[in-house]
DRENMIMI-350642 format. One record per residue (C-alpha): residue number from 1; residue in one letter; x, y, z. Coordinates in nm, 4 decimals. Layout:
BEGIN
+-----+---------+----------+----------+----------+
| num | residuo |        u |        v |        w |
+-----+---------+----------+----------+----------+
| NUM |       A |        X |        Y |        Z |
...
+-----+---------+----------+----------+----------+
// end
This chain:
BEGIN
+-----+---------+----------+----------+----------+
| num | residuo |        u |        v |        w |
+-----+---------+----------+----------+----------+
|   1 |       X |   0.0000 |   0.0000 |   0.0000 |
|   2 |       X |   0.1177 |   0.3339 |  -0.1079 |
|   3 |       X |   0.2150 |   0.5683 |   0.1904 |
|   4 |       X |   0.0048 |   0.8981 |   0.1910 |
|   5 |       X |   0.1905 |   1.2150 |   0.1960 |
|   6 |       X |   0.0547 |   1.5188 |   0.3821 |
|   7 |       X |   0.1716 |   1.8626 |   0.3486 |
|   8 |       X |   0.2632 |   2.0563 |   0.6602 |
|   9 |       X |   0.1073 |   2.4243 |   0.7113 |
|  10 |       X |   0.3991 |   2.5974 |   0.6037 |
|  11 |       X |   0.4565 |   2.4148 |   0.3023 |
|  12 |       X |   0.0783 |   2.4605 |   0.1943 |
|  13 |       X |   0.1742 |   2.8432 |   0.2234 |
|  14 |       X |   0.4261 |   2.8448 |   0.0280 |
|  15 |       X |   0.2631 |   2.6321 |  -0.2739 |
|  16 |       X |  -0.0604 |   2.8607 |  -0.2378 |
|  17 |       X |   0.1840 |   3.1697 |  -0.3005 |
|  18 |       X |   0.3487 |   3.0334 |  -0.5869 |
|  19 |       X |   0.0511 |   2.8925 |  -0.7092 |
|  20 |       X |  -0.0881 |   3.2767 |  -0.7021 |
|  21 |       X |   0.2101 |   3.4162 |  -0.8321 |
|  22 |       X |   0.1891 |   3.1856 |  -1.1123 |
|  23 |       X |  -0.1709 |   3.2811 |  -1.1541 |
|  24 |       X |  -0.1375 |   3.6792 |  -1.1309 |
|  25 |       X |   0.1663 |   3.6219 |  -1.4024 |
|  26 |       X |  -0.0690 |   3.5411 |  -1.6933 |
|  27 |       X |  -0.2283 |   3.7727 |  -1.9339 |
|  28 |       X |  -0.5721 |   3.8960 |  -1.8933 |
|  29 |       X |  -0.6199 |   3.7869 |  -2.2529 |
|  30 |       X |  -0.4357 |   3.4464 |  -2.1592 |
|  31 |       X |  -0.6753 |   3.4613 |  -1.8779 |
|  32 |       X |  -0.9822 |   3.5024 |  -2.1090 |
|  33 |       X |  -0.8736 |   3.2292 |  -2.3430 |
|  34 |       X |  -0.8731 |   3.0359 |  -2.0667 |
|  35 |       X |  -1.1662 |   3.1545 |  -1.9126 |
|  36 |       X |  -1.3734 |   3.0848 |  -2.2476 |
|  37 |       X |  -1.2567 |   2.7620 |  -2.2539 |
|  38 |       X |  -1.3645 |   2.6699 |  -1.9062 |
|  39 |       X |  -1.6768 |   2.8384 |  -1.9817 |
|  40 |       X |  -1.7787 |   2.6360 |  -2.3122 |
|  41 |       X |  -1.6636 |   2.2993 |  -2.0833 |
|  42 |       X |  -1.8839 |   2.4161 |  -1.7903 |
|  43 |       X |  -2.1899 |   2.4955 |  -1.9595 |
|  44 |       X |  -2.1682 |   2.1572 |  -2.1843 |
|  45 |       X |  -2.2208 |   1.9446 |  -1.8800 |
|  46 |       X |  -2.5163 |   1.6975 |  -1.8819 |
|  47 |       X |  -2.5034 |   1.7271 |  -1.5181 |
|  48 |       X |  -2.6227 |   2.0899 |  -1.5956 |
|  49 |       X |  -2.9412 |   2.0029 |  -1.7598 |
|  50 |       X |  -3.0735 |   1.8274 |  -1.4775 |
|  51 |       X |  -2.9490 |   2.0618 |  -1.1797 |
|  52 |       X |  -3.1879 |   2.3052 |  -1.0495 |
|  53 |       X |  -2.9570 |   2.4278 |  -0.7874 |
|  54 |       X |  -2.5381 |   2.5344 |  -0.8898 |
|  55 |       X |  -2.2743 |   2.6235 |  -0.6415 |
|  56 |       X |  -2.0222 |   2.8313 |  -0.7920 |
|  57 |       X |  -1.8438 |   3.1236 |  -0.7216 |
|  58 |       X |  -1.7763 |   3.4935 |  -0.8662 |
|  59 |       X |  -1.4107 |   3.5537 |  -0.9473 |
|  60 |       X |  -1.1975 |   3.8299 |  -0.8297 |
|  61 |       X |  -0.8405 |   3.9305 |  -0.8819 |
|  62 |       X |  -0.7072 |   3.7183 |  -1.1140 |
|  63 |       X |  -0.9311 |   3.3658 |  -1.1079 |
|  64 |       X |  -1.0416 |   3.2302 |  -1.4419 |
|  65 |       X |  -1.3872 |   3.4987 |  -1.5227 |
|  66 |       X |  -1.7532 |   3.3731 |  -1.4274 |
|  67 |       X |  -1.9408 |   3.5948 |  -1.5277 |
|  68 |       X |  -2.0309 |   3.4080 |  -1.8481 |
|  69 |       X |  -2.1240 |   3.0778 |  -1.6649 |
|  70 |       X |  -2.3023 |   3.3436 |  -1.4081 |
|  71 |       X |  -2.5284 |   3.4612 |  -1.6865 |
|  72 |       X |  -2.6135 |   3.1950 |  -1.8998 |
|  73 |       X |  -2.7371 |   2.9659 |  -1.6128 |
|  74 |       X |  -2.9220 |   3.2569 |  -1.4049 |
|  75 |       X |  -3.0914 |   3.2621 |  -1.8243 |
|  76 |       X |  -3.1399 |   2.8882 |  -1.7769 |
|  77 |       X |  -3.3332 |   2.9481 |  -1.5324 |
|  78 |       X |  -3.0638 |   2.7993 |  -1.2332 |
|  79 |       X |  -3.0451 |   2.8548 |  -0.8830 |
|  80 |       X |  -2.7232 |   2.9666 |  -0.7856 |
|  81 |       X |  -2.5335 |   2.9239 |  -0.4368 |
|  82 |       X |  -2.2403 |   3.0939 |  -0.3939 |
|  83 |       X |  -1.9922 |   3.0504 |  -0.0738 |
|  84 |       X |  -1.9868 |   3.3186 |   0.1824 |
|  85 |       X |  -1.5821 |   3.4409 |   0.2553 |
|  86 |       X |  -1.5463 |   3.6714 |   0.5467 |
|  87 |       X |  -1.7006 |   3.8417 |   0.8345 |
|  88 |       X |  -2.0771 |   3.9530 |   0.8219 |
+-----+---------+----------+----------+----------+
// end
């Protein structure tokens, strides 16, 4: 049996900050490539068709653009959830 490997705090820190440097490094247009990519891939989802509830989220900063997946499935006719970050 394969051992499982577990990453300690720091090291989680560290790989979140490249991770986001790595991010905040591309292009917005290399971002909206992307984004239009993910986009066409979301919203083809037979899963889609049948869910009358969605949990996504809005991006900010950098993150791959929502708004398009936002829109079309708020036209569907979806119920969207979205995670709640911070303080109220």
């Amino acid at each position: 049996m394969s051992e499982i490997k577990t990453t300690k705090p720091e090291e989680k820190g560290q790989l979140r900050k490249l991770a986001l440097s790595r991010r905040n490094a591309l292009s917005p247009e290399v971002r909206e490539t992307a984004g239009a990519k993910i986009c066409a891939a979301v919203l083809s989802r037979p899963e889609l068709e049948r869910a009358e509830i969605i949990m996504c989220y809005k991006s900010f900063r950098s993150e791959v653009p929502t708004a398009e997946i936002i829109n079309e499935l708020l036209r569907r006719g979806k119920t969207l959830c979205y995670p709640l970050c911070g303080k109220l």
